[in-house]
LOVOZA-48346 format. One line per field, with one value per residue: x, y, z of N, C-alpha, C in turn; residue number from 1; residue in one letter. Coordinates in Angstrom, 3 decimals, m for minus. Layout:
residues N
n.east <- [X,...]
n.north <- [Y,...]
n.up <- [Z,...]
ca.east <- [X,...]
ca.north <- [Y,...]
ca.up <- [Z,...]
c.east <- [X,...]
c.north <- [Y,...]
c.up <- [Z,...]
pos <- [NUM,...]
code <- [a,...]
end
This chain:
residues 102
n.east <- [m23.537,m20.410,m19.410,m17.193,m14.654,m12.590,m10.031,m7.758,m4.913,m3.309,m0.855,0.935,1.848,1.940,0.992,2.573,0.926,m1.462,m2.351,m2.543,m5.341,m6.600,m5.440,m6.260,m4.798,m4.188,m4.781,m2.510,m3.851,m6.758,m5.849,m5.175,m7.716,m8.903,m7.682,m5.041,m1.803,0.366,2.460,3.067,6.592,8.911,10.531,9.498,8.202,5.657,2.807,3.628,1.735,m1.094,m2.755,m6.266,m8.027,m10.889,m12.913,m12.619,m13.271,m15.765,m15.839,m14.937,m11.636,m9.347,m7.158,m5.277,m1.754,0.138,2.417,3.725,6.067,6.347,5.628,7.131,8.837,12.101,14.091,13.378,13.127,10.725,10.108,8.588,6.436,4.184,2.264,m0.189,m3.028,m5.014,m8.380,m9.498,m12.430,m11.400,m8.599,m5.594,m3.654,m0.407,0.608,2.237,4.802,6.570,8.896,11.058,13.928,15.654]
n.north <- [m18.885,m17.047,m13.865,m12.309,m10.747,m8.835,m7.953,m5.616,m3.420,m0.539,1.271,4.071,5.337,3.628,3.474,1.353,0.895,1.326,m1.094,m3.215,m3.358,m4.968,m7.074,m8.266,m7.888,m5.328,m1.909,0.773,3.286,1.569,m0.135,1.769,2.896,0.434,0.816,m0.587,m0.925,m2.005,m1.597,m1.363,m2.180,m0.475,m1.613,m4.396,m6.083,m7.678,m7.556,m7.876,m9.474,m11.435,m12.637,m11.733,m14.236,m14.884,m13.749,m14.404,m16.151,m15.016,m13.635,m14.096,m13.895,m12.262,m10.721,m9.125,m7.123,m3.968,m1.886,1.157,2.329,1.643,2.666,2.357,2.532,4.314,2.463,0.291,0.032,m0.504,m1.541,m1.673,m3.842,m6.646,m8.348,m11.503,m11.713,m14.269,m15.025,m17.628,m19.740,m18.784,m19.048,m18.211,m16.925,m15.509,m15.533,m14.784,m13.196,m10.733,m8.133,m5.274,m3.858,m1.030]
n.up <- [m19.288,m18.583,m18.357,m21.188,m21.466,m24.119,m26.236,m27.559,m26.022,m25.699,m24.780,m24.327,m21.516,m18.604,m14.941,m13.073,m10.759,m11.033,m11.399,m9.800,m8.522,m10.172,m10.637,m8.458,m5.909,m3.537,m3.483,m1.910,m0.915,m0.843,1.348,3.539,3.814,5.326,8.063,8.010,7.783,5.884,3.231,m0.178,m1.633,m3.029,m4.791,m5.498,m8.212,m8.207,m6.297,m2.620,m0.895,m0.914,m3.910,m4.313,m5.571,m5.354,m7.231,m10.042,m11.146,m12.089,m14.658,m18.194,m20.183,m22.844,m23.782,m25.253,m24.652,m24.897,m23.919,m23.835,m21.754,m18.668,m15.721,m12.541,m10.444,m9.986,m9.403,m10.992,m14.128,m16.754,m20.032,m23.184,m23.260,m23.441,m23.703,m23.449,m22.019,m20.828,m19.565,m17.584,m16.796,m13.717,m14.250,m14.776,m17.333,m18.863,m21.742,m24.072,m21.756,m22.510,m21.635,m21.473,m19.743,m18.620]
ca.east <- [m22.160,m20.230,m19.384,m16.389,m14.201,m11.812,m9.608,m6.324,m5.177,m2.067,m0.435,2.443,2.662,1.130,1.345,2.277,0.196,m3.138,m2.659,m2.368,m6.586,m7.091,m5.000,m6.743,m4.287,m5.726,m3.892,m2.603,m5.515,m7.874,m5.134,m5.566,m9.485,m9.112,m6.781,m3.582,m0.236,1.175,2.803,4.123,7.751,9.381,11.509,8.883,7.120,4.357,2.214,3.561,0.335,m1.935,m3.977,m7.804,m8.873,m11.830,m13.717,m11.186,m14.294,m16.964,m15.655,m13.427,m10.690,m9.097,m7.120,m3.234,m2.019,1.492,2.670,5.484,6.617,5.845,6.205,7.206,9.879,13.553,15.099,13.098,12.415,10.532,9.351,8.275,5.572,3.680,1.130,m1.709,m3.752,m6.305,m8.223,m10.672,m13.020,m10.641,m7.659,m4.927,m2.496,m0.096,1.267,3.598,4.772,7.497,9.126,12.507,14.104,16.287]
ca.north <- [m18.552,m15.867,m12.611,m12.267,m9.337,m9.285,m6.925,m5.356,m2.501,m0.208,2.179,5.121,5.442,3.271,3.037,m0.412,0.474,0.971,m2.551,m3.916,m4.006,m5.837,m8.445,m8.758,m6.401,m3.865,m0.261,1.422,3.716,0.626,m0.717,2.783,2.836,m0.239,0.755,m1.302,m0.005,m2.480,m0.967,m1.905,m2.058,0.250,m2.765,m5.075,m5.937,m8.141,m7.582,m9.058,m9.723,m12.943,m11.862,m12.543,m14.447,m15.518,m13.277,m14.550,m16.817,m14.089,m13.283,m15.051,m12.687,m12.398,m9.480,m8.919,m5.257,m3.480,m0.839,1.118,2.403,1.090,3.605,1.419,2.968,4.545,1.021,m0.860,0.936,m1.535,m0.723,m2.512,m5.012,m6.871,m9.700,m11.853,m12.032,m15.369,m15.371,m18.394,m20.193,m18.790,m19.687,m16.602,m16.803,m14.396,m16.205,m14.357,m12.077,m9.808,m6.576,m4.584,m3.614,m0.385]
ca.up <- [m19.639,m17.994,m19.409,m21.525,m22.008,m25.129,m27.115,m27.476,m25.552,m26.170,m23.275,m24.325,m20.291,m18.027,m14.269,m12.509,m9.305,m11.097,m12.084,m8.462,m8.658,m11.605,m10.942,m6.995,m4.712,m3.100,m3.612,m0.818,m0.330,0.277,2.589,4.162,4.348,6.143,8.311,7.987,7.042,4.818,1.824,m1.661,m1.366,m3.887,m5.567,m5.792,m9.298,m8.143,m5.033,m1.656,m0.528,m1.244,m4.762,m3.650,m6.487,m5.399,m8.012,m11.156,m11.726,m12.459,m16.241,m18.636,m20.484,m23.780,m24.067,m25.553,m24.205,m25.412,m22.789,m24.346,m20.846,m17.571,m14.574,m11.223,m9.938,m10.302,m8.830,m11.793,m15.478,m17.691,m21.048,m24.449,m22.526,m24.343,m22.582,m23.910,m20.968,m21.020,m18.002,m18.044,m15.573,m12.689,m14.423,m14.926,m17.973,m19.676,m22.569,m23.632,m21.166,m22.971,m21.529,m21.563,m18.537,m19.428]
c.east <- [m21.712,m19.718,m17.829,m15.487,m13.069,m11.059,m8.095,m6.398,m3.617,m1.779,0.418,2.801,1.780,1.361,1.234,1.206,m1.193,m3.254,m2.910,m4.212,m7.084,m7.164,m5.580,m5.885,m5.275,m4.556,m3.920,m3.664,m6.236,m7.129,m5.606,m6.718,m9.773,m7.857,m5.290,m2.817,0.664,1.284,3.741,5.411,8.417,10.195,10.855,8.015,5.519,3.899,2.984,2.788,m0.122,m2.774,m5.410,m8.083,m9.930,m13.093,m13.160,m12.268,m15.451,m17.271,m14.562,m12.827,m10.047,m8.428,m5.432,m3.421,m0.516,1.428,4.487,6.261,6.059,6.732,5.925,8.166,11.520,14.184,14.685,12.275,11.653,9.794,9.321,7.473,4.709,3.390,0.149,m2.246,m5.079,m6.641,m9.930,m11.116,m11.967,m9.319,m6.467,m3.808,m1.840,1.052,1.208,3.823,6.402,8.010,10.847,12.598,15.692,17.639]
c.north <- [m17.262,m14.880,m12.305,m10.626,m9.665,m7.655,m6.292,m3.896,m1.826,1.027,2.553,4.741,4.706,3.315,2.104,m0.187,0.740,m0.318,m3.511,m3.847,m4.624,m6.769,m8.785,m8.293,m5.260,m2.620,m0.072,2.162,2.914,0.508,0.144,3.007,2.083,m0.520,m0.238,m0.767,m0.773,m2.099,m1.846,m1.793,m1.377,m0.799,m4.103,m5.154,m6.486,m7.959,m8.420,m9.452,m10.742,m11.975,m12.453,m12.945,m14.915,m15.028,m13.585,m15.298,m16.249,m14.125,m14.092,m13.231,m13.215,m11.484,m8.788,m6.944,m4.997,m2.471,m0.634,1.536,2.789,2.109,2.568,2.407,3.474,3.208,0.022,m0.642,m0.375,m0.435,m1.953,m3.552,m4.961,m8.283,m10.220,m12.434,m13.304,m15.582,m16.193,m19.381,m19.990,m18.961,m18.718,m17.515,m15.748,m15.093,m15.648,m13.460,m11.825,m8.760,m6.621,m4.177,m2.530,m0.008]
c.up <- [m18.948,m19.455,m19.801,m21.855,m22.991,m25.921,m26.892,m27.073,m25.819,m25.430,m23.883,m22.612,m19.013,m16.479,m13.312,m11.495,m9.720,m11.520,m11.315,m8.305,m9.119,m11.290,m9.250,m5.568,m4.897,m3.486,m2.268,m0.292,0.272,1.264,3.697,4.643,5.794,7.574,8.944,7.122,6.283,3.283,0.895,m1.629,m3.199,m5.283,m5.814,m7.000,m8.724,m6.614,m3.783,m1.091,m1.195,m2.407,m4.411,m5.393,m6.819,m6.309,m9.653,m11.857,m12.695,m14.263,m16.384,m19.554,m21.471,m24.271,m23.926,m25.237,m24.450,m24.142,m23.309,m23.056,m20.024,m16.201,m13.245,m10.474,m10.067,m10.327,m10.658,m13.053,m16.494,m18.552,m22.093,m23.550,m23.471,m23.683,m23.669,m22.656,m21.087,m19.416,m18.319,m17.041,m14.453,m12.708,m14.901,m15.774,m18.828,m20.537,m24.232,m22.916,m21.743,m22.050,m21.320,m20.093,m18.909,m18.084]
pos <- [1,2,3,4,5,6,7,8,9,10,11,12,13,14,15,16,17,18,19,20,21,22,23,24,25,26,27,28,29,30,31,32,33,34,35,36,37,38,39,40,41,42,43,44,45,46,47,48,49,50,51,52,53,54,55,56,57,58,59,60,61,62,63,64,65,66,67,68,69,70,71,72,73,74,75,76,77,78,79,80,81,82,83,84,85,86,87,88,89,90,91,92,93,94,95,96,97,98,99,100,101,102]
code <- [x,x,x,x,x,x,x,x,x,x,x,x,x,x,x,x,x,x,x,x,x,x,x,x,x,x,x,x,x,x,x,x,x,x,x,x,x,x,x,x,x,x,x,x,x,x,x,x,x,x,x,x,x,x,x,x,x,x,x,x,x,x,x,x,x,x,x,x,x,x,x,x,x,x,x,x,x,x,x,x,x,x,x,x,x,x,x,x,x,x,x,x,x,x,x,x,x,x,x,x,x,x]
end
């Protein structure tokens, strides 16, 4: 069986671009390591980049998360988020995905 992670998590201030590893974007930095210059576009929520999910398999996931306000950018304020993340044999869901947009 693989290894499960589970539990609820709860953020006052979170910010979107440490989240761009989780979900299988790389952060600018790596981009940088390896040098190529493609960057996150300021007005973009989700990665433009392909997410590698070829590791999505490893662990399954279980794990609702509140985030009372989400730092992205001036162009795009979100706040009140509120996810149940199920991530299972490779299979990515967020049911419900909630948030405010102020």
């Amino acid at each position: 069986p693989r290894p499960k992670l589970s539990g609820k998590l709860t953020s006052e201030q979170l910010r979107f671009a440490d989240l761009g590893p989780l979900i299988g974007a790389d952060s600018n930095a790596e981009k940088q390591k390896r040098g190529q210059t493609s960057r996150q576009p300021g007005d973009k929520v989700l990665p433009v980049e392909e997410f590698r999910t070829e590791r999505w398999r490893d662990m399954d996931a279980d794990v609702e998360f509140t985030g009372k306000r989400i730092v992205h950018s001036d162009q795009l304020p979100i706040s009140d988020l509120y996810t149940h993340l199920v991530l299972n044999d490779g299979l990515l869901r967020l049911e419900p995905l909630r948030f405010g947009v102020a």
